[in-house]
C-alpha positions, 0 to 999 in steps of 0.5 A: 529883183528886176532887171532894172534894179540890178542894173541901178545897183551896179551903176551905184557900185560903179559910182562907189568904186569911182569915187573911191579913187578920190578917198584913197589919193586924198589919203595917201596924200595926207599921208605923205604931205604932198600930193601923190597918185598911188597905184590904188588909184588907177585901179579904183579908177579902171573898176569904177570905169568898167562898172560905169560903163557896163551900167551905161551900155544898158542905159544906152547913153552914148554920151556916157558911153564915150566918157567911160571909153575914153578914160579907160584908155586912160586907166588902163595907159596909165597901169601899163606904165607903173608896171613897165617903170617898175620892172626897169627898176627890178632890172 
């Protein structure tokens, strides 16, 4: 196996867990009949994030680079504030 056809897996493995995120929502939604963002989500999210923007430092695009930068911020936000309104409800 070469170098770049481990690099080509991971971007595919990113893209996977990615779009995972989208399959877990819809299902939870389904579910409950009503859209819903469960935690699952965030968590897909933040992985595919990582992996895809692993996959873009090797690829060294600098516009994919700042996509996947910026929203693991977002992921990352996002995780911080489940887990603080969750020990407030413990509280």
């Amino acid at each position: 196996m070469t170098s770049t056809t481990l690099w080509i897996g991971i971007g595919f493995l990113g893209q996977i867990l990615f779009t995972s995120r989208f399959l877990v929502q819809w299902i939870a939604s389904e579910r409950r009949r009503e859209s819903v963002v469960p935690v699952a989500f965030w968590w897909f999210s933040l992985m595919g994030g990582v992996t895809l923007l692993s996959y873009a430092i090797w690829r060294q695009d600098p516009v994919f680079i700042m996509g996947q930068g910026a929203g693991l911020i977002i992921y990352i936000r996002n995780l911080v504030l489940i887990r603080s309104k969750r020990r407030e409800a413990k509280a």
